[in-house]
N, C-alpha and C positions, 0 to 999 in steps of 0.2 A: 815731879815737884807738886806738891798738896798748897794750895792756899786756903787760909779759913778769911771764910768772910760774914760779917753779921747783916742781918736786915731785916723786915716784917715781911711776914709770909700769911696774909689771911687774917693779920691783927695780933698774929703771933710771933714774938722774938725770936727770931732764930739764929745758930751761931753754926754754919755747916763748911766742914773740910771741901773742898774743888779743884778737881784739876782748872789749871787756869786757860786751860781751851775748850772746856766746857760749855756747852749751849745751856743760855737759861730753862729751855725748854726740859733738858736732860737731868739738869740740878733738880725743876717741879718734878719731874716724873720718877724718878729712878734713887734719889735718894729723900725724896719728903713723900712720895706715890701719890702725889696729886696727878691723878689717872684723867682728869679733865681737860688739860691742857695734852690736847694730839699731836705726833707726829703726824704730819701730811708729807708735804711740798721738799720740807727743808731747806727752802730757800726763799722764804717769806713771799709765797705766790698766793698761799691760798688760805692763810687767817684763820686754821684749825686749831694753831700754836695761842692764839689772842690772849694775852694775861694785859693785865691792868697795871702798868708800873705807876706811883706816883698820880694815879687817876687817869692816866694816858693811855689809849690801847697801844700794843707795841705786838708784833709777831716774837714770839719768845725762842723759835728756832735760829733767830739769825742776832739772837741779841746776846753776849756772849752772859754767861754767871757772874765774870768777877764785878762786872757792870752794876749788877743788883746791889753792891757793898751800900750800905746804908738809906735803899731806897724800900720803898712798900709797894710788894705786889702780892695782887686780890686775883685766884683765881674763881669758877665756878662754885668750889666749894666754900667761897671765904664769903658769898653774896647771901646766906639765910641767916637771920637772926637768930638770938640765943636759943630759943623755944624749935627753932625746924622748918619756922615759916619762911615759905620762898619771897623771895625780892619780887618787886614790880613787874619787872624785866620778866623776869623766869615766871611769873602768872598771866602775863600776854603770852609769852609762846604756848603758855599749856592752853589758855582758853580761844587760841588765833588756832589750835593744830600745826604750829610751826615748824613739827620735826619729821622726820621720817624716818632715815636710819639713825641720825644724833651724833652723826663724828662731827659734823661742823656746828652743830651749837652751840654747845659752850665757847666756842670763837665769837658766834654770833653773838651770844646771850651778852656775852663782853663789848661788844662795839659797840653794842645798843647801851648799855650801862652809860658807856663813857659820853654818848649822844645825848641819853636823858639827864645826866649830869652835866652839860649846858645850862637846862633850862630854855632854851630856843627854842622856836617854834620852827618847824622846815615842812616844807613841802613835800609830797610823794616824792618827786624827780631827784630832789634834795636826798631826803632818806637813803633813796635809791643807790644814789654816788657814793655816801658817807658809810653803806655799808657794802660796799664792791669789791672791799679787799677781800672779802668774804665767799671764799666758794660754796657750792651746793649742790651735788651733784642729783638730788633726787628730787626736788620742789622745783618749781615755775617763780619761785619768791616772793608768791602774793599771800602767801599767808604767815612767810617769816617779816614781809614789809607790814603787812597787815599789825602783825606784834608791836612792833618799832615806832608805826603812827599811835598805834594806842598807848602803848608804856610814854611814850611821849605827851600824850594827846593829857595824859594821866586820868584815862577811861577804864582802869583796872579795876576788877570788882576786888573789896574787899576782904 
């Protein structure tokens, strides 16, 4: 059984057929090739999956597709503006060195999004917590927190 269901994908309309047990993760990957949103965990352990539903980060492997039916999700690729320029976010982790091998940043680069879109001010410890859904297998996390207090701090070079 196919269900179609519509919703914004990046700012963009979209109207895409789904099996209805489909992971939203599998809908981003495999029929729109938004390659940014990883399989990890698959069982929302380790926040590789991070897409931004409705402004909310959400693990997208355990969040099913048909869910998405008229909601807006922003993956990594949906965060530059018209011209190519990266988001706040995505020029703290380049200028912080936040990545090493890159499977879990775009998860990252998403939680952070959703934390600078507060507007709150938080503390390291704070930071710390808020992005813990977040694995990492190759950094110490002081230079993907490092990102997180700056795009927050809003200390991004122009």
């Amino acid at each position: 059984m196919i269900e179609i269901i519509k919703c914004i994908v990046n700012g963009r309309e979209q109207e895409i057929a789904i099996d209805p047990r489909e992971s939203l993760t599998d809908m981003l990957r495999n029929r729109l090739g938004l390659t940014s949103v990883k399989k990890g965990c698959e069982v929302g352990e380790c926040g590789a999956c991070t897409v931004l539903i409705d402004g909310k980060a959400y693990n997208s492997c355990i969040y099913m597709a048909v869910w998405a039916k008229n909601k807006s999700i922003t993956t990594v690729e949906g965060l530059t503006n018209k011209n190519g320029e990266l988001s706040t976010v995505q020029k703290a982790f380049v200028e912080e060195a936040a990545v090493q091998c890159g499977f879990c940043t775009p998860g990252l680069i998403l939680a952070a999004v959703e934390i600078v879109n507060t507007k709150k001010k938080y503390s390291r410890d704070e930071l710390r917590t808020l992005i813990s859904g977040n694995l990492c297998r190759c950094t110490g996390y002081e230079n993907i927190l490092n990102a997180v207090e700056k795009a927050v701090n809003g200390e991004v070079s122009r």
